[in-house]
C-alpha positions as CSV (number, residue, x, y, z in Angstrom):
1,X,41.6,-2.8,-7.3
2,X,44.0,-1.3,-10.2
3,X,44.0,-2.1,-13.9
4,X,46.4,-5.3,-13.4
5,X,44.2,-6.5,-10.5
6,X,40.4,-6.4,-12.6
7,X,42.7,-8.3,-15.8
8,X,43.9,-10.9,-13.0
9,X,40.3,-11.1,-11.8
10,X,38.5,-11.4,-14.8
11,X,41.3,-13.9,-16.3
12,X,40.6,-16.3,-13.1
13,X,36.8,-16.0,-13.4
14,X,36.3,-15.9,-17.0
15,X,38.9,-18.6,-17.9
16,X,40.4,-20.7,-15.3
17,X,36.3,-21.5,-13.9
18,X,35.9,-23.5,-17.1
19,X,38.7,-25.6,-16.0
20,X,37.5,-29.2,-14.3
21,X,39.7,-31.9,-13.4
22,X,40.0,-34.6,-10.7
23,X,43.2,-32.4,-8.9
24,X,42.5,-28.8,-9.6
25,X,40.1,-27.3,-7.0
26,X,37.6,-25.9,-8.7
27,X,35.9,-22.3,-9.1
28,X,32.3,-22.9,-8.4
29,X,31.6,-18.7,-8.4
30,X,32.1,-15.3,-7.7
31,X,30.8,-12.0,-6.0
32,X,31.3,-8.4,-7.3
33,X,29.7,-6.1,-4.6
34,X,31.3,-2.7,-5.5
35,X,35.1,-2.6,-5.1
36,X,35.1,-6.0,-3.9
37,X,36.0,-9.0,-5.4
38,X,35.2,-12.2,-4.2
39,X,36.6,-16.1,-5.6
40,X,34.3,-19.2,-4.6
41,X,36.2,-22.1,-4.7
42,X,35.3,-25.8,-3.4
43,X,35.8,-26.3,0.2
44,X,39.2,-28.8,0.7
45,X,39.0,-29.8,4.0
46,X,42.4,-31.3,5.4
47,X,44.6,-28.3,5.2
48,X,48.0,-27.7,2.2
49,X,50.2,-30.1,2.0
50,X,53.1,-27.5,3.3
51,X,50.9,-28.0,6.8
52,X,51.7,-31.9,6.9
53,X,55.3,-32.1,5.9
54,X,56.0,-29.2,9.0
55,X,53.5,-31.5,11.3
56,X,51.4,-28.5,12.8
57,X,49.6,-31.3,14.6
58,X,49.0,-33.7,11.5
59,X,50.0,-37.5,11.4
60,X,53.2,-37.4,9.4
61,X,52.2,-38.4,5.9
62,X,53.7,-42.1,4.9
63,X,55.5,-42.9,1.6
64,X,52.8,-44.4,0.0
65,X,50.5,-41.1,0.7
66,X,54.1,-38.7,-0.3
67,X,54.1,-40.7,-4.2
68,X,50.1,-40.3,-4.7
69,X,50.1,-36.6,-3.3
70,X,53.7,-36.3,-5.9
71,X,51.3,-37.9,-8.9
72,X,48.0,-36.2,-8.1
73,X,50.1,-32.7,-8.4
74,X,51.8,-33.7,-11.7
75,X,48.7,-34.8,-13.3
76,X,46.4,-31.6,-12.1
77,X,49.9,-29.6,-13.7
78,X,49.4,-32.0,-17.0
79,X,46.3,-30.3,-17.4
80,X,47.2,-27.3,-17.5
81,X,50.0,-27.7,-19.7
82,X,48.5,-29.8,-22.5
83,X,44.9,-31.3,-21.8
84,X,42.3,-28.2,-22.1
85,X,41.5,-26.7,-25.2
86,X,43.9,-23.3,-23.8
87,X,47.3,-24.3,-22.3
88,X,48.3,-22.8,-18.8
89,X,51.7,-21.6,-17.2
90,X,50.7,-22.1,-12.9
91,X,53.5,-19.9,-12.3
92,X,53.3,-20.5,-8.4
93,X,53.4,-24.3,-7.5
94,X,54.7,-24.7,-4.2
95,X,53.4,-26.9,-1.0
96,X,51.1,-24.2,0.0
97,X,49.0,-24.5,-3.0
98,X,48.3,-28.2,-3.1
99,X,45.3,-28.9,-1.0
100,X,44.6,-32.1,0.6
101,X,41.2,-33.5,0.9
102,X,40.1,-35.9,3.8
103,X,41.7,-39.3,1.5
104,X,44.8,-37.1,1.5
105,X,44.5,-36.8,-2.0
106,X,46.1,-33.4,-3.9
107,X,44.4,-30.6,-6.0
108,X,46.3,-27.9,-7.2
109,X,45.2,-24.3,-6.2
110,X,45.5,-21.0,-6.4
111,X,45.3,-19.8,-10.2
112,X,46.0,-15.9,-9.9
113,X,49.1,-16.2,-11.6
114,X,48.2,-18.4,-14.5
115,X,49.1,-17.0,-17.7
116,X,48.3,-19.2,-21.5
117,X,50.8,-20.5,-22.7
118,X,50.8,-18.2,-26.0
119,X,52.7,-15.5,-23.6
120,X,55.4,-18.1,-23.6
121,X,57.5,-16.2,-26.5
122,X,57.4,-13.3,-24.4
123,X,58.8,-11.8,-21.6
124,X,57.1,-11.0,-18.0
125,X,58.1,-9.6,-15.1
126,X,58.5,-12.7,-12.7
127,X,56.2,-13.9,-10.4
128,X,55.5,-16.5,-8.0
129,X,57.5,-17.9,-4.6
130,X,60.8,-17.8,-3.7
131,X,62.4,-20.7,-3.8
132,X,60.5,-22.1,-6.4
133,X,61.0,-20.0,-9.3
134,X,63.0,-21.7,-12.4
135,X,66.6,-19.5,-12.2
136,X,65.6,-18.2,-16.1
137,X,62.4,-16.9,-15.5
138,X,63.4,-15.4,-11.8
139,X,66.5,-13.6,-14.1
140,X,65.7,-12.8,-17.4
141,X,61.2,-13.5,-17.3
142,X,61.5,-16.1,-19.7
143,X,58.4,-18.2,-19.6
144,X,57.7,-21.6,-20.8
145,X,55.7,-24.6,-19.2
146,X,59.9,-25.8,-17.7
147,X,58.9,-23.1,-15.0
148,X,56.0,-25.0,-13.8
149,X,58.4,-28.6,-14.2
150,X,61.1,-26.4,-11.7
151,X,58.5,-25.5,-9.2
152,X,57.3,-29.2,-9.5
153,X,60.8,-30.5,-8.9
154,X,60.9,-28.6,-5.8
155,X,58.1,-29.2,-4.5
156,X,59.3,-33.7,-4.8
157,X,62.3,-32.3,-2.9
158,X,60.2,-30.9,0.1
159,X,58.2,-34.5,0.3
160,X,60.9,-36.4,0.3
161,X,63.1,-34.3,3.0
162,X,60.2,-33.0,4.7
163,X,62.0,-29.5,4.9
164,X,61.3,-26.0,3.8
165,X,62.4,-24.5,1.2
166,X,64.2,-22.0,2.8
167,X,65.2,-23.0,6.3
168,X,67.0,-19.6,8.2
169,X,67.3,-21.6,11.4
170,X,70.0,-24.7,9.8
171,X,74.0,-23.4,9.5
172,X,74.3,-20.9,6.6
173,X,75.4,-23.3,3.9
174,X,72.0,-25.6,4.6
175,X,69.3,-23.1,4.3
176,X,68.4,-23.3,0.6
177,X,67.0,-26.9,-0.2
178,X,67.6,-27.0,-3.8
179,X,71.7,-26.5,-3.8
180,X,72.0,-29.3,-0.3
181,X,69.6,-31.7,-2.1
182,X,71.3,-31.7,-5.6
183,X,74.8,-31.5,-3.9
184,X,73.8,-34.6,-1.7
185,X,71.8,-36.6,-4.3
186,X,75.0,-37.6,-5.8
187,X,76.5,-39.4,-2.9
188,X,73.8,-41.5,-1.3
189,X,74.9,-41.9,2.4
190,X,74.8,-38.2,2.4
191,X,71.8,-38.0,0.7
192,X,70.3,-40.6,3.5
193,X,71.0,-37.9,6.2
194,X,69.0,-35.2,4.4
195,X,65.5,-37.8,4.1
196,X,62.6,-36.8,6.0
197,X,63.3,-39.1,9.4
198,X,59.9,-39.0,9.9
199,X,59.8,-41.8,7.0
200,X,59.3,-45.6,8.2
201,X,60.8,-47.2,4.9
202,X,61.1,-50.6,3.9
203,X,63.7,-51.6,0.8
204,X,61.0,-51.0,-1.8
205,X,60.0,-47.6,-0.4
206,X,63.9,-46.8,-0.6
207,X,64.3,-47.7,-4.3
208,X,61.2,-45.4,-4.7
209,X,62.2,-42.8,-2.9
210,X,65.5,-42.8,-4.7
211,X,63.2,-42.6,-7.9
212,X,61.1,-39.6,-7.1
213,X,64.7,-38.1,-5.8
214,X,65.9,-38.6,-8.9
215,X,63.1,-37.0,-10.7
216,X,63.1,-33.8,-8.6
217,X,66.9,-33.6,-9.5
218,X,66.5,-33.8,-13.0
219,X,62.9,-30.9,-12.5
220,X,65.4,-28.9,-11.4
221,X,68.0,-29.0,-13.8
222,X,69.6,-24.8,-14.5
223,X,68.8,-25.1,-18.3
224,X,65.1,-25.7,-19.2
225,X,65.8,-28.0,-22.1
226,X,67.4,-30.4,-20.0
227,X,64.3,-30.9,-17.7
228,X,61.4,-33.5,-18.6
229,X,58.4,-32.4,-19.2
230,X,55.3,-32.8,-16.9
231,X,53.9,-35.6,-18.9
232,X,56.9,-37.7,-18.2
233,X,57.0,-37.2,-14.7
234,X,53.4,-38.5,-14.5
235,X,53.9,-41.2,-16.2
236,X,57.5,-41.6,-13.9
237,X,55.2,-41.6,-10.8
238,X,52.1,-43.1,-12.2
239,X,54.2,-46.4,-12.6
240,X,54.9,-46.7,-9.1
241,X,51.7,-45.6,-8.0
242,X,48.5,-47.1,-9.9
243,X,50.3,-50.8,-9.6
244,X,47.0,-52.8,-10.6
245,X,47.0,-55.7,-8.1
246,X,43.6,-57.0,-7.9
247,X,43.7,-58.6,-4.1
248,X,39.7,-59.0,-3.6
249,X,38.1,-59.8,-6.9
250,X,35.2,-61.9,-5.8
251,X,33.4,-64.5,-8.3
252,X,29.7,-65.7,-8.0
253,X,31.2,-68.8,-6.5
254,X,31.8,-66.5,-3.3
255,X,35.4,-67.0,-3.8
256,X,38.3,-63.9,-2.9
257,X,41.2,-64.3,-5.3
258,X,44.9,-62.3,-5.6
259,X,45.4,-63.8,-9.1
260,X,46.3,-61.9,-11.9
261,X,43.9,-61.6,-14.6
262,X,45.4,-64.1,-16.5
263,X,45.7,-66.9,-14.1
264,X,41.7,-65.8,-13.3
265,X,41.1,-66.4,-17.2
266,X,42.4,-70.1,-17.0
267,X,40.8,-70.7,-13.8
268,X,37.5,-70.0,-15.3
269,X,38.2,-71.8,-18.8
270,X,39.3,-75.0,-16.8
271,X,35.9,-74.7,-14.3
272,X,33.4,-73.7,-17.4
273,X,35.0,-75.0,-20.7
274,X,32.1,-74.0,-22.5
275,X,32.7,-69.9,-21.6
276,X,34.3,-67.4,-24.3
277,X,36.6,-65.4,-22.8
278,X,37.9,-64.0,-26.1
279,X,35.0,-61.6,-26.8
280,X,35.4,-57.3,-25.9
């Protein structure tokens, strides 16, 4: 290994192993046995989430599974950015390092490129995946936690068209995704032509969809300053996703209920007058 290769090591072990959250997989060790340099990460068993959208034998994912992959990405990315004591750059979010567990549920991987977010000020040569890489840091190095909200918005586009990045075997002016999505966001019947026809959507998963489109297309905006920042696309996502709807709340009177809490509340007063439902 050279000198840049023992910093990148040392960096991952020494730093990104005290990270823990609910979609980061995690560093649970390492080996050092002479030259060699060994990473132990959790096992994730159901393969990257570039595997599912170009089928290689999976089940085609469903919209519902798409938005909670989309908001289990953002949030592990959130971390990083803002919600550890030291703030991380990714640098390399793509499909390919999203793992999906057996619920289907998304960790972010892959943290060899990390950098804190103190380098931000300064310049670096660029790193990462084609395709992916926010057009200031791929020309100039300029690095900031937009890079990781471009990589982001990209990766949105791939779930909702199902297609690579960079496709050589479509007609010359359809082989970059990011150009043909924002060209054909702006006129919907064109953009219907370029969704994932794997998708079985009803009206409310089309008005979603059109949501998360519109959040990738805004991700991937050319200036940095005019692209949210993570926090707002979690809490874009998190709105259509973690819909509290309590469908099986069971009572000691053996009853199953769909009420909201509030029509549950005056249920109970009117059954048990005597109950205070004020208190906590």
């Amino acid at each position: 290994m050279g000198t840049e290769q023992v910093k990148e090591f040392l960096f991952e072990t020494d730093v990104i192993g005290k990270l823990s959250h609910l979609n980061l997989v995690k560093l649970l060790g390492y080996c050092v046995n002479n030259t060699d340099r060994f990473l132990v990460y959790e096992y994730i068993s159901a393969g990257t989430l570039h595997e599912h959208l170009q089928s290689s034998g999976h089940t085609p994912l469903t919209w519902a599974q798409r938005m909670r992959i989309s908001l289990d990405a953002a949030r592990g990315i959130e971390y990083l950015h803002g919600l550890t004591q030291q703030k991380f750059i990714h640098r390399d979010l793509n499909p390919s390092n999203i793992l999906l567990g057996q619920d289907l549920r998304g960790k972010v991987s892959d943290f060899g490129l990390v950098r804190t977010i103190e380098d931000k000020s300064s310049t670096s040569k660029p790193a990462g995946t084609f395709g992916y890489l926010a057009p200031e840091y791929a020309n100039t190095g300029e690095l900031s936690t937009k890079v990781d909200v471009y990589s982001y918005g990209v990766v949105l586009m791939g779930i909702v068209t199902g297609r690579k990045v960079i496709d050589n075997s479509l007609p010359q002016k359809d082989i970059l995704l990011v150009p043909i999505f924002r060209t054909n966001f702006l006129d919907k019947e064109k953009f219907r032509n370029i969704v994932d026809p794997t998708l079985e959507l009803n009206g409310e998963d089309w008005n979603s969809l059109l949501e998360v489109a519109q959040l990738a297309y805004h991700c991937t905006a050319e200036e940095p300053e005019q692209r949210p920042g993570i926090h707002t696309c979690v809490g874009t996502l998190s709105k259509m996703v973690d819909k509290w709807n309590p469908t099986a709340i069971s009572s000691d009177k053996g009853e199953s209920s769909s009420m909201g809490l509030k029509q549950l509340v005056e249920k109970w007063e009117i059954e048990d007058p005597t109950a205070d439902t004020t208190s906590g």
